[in-house]
C-alpha positions as CSV (number, residue, x, y, z in Angstrom):
1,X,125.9,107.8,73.2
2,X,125.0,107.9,69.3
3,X,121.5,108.5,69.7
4,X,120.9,106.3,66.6
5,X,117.9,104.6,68.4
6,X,115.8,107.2,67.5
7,X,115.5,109.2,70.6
8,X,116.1,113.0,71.2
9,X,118.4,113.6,74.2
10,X,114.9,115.3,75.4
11,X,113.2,111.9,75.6
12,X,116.2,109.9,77.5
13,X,116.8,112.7,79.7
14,X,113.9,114.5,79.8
15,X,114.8,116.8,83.2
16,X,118.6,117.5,82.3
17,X,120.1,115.1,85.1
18,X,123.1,114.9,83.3
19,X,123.8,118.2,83.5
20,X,123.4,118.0,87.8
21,X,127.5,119.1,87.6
22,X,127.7,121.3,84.8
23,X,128.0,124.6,86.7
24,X,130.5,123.1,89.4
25,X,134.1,124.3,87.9
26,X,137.3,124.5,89.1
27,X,138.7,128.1,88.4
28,X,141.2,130.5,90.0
29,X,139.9,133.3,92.3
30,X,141.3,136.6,94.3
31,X,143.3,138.7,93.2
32,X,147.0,140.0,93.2
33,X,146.0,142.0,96.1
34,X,144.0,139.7,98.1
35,X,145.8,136.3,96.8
36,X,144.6,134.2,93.7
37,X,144.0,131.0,94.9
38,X,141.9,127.8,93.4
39,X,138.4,127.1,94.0
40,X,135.7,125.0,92.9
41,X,132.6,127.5,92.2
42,X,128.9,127.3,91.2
43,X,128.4,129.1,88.4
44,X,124.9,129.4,88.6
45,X,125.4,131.6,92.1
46,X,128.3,132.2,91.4
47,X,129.1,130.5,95.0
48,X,132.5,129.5,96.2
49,X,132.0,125.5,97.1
50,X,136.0,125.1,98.4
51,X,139.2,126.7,97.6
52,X,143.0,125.8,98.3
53,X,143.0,127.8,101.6
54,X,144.1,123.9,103.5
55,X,147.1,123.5,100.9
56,X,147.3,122.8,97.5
57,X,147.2,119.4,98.4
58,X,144.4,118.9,100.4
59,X,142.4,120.7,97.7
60,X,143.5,118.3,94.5
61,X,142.4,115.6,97.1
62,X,139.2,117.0,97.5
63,X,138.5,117.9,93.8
64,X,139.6,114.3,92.9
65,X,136.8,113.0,94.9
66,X,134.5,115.5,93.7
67,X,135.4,114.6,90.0
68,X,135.3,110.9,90.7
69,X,131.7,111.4,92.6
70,X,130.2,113.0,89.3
71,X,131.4,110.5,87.0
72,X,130.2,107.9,89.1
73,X,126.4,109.7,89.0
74,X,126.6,110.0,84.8
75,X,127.6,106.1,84.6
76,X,125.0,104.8,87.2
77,X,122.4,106.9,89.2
78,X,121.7,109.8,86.3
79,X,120.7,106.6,83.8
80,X,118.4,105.1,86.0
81,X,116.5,108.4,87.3
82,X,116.1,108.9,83.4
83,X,114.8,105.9,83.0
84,X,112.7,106.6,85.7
85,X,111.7,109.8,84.7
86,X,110.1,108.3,81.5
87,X,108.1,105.9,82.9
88,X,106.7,108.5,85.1
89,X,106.1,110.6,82.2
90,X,104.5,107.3,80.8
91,X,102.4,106.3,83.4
92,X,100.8,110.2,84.1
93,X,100.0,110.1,80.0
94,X,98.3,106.4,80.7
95,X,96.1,107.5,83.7
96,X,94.7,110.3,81.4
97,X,94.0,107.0,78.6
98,X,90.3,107.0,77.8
99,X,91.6,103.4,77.1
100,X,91.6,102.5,81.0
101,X,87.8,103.5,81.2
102,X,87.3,100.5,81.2
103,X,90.0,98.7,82.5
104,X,89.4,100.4,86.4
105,X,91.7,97.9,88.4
106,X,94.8,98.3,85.4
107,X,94.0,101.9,86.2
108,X,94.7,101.5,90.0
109,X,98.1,99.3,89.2
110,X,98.8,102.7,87.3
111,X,98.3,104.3,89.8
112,X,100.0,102.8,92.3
113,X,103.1,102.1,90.0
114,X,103.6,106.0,89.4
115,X,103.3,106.9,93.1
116,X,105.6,104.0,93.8
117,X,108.1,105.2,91.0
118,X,107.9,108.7,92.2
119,X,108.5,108.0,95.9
120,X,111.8,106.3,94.8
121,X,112.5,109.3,92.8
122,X,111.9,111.7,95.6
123,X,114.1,110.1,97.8
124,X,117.1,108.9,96.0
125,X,116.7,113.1,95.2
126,X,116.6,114.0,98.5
127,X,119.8,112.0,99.1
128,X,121.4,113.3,96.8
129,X,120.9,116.3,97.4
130,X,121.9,115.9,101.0
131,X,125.3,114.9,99.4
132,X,125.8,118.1,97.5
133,X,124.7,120.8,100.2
134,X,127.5,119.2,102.0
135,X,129.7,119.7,99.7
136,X,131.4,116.1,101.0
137,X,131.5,114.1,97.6
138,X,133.5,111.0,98.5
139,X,133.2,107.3,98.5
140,X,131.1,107.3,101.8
141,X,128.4,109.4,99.9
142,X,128.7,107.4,97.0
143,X,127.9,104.5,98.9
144,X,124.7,104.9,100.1
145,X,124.1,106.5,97.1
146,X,124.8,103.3,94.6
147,X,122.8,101.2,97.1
148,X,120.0,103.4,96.8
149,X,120.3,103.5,92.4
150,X,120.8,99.2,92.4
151,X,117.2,99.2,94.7
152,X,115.6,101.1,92.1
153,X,117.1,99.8,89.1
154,X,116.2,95.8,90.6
155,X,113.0,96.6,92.6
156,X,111.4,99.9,91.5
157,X,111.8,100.3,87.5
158,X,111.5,96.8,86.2
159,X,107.5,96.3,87.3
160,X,107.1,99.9,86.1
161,X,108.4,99.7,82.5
162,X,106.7,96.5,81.8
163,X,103.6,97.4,83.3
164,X,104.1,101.0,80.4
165,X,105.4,98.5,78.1
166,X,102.4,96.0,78.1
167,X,99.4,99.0,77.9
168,X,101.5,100.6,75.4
169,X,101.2,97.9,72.9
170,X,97.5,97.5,74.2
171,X,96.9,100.9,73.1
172,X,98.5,100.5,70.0
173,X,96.6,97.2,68.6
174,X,93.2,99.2,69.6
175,X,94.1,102.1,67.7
176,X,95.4,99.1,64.5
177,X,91.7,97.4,65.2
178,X,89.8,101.2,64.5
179,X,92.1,101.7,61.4
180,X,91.6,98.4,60.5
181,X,87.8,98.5,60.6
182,X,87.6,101.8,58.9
183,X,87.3,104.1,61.9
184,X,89.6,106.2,62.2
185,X,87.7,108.9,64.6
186,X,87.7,105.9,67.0
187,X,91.4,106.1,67.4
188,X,90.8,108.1,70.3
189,X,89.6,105.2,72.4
190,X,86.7,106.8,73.8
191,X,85.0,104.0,72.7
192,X,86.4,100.8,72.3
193,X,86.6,99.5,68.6
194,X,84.8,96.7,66.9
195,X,86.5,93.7,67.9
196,X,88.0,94.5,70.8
197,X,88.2,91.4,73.7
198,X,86.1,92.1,76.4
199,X,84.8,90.5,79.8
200,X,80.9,91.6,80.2
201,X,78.4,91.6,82.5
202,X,75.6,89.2,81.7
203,X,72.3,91.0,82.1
204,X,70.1,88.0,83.2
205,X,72.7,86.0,84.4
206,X,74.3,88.8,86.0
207,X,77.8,86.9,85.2
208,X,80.6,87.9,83.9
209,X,81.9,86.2,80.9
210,X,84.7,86.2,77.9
211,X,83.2,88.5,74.9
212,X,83.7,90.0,71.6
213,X,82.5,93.5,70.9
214,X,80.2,93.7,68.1
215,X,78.6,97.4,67.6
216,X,78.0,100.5,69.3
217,X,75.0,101.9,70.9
218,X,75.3,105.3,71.6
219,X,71.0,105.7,72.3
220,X,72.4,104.1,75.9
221,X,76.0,104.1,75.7
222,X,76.2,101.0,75.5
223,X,78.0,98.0,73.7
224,X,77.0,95.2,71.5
225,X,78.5,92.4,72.4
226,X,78.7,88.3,71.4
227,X,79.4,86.3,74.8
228,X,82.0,83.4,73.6
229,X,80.0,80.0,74.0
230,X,76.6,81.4,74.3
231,X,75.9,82.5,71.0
232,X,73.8,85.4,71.8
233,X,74.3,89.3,71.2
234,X,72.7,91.9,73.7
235,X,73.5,95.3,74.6
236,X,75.4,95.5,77.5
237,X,75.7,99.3,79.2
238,X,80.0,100.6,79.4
239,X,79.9,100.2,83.0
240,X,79.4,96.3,83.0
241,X,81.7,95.9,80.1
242,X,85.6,95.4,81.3
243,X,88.5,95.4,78.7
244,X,90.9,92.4,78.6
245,X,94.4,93.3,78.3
246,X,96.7,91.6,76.9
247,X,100.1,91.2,79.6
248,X,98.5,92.7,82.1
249,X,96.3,90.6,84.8
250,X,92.8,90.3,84.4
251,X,90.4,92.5,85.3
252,X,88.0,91.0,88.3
């Protein structure tokens, strides 16, 4: 890849996936006394994985599978774990979102999403890892393997990443709305900003309806708000006031 979309290697691959192989190499081992012979060795031991003691031949065979193996983890599992890594990464930094305060059941989709995307993580992981204590990288292996990366590429990521992708721009048009109205210690989100769509809690009619933040009242910590169709302003405390996000469904 170029990396000419403006991300660090860091940022796509934030774990070092793609360097799962790196240590595996093919060198020659022994000596004249003992017999050089080839192997394929873990650097990072160093720990003999399998040498040529079954022939020559049956060790190309078995080094060709191993080689075609890790190619076929860089071109289609190692992408999608990075991908999956980020959103992780994502949606632990939007759980922690002063934002989602008051947003409590997008905070519970969070949730849920990470734990989801994490599971799948785990056990694609656990698979793989299965694969490479056995030493037995074939087609076989790969098999389940691939099945296992097109599940989480179809069913796992795409929920996930939109649910990131829709807070994320959330987040973003608050922050624009405090710099907007001047306020830029706001930017924070520990308060929403002036302006910000809102559902509220009606404090006679104890109904929710469709509002428009209009001030701050930190004496109760509280919110000014305008109810849309009522014309009338009251003070409405945090915990009956419920942030409407945009692309993501509404709060209840």
């Amino acid at each position: 890849g170029g990396g000419g979309d403006g991300e660090s290697c860091s940022e796509k691959d934030p774990y070092q996936r793609q360097n799962r192989y790196c240590m595996l190499v093919e060198q020659e081992v022994g000596s004249e006394e003992t017999g050089r012979r080839l192997a394929l060795i873990d650097m990072s031991g160093p720990l003999l994985i399998f040498d040529d003691s079954n022939g020559s031949a049956h060790f190309q065979t078995r080094m060709q599978r191993f080689q075609t193996f890790k190619q076929a983890y860089l071109a289609n599992m190692c992408p999608v774990l990075c991908k999956l890594d980020a959103v992780s990464i994502a949606l632990r930094r939007l759980e922690l979102s002063p934002m989602l305060k008051a947003a409590p059941i997008a905070l519970v989709r969070v949730d849920e999403e990470r734990r989801r995307v994490e599971r799948g993580m785990l056990g694609a992981e656990a698979m793989l890892s299965e694969v490479d204590r056995k030493g037995e990288w074939g087609p076989e292996a790969w098999e389940g393997l691939a099945k296992e990366t097109k599940r989480l590429e179809i069913d796992v990521l795409p929920p996930a990443a939109s649910l990131v992708s829709a807070l994320t721009l959330n987040e973003r048009r608050l922050k624009d709305l405090c710099t907007a109205n001047g306020d830029d210690i706001a930017t924070d989100l520990k308060v929403l900003p002036v302006g910000t769509r809102v559902t509220a809690k009606h404090l006679v009619h104890d109904v929710w309806y469709d509002a428009t933040i209009r001030g701050h009242d930190p004496s109760n910590s509280g919110y000014i708000v305008e109810y849309e169709g009522l014309d009338t302003r009251e003070v409405v405390p945090e915990a009956d006031v419920r942030l409407v996000l945009e692309g993501v469904e509404p709060e209840q």
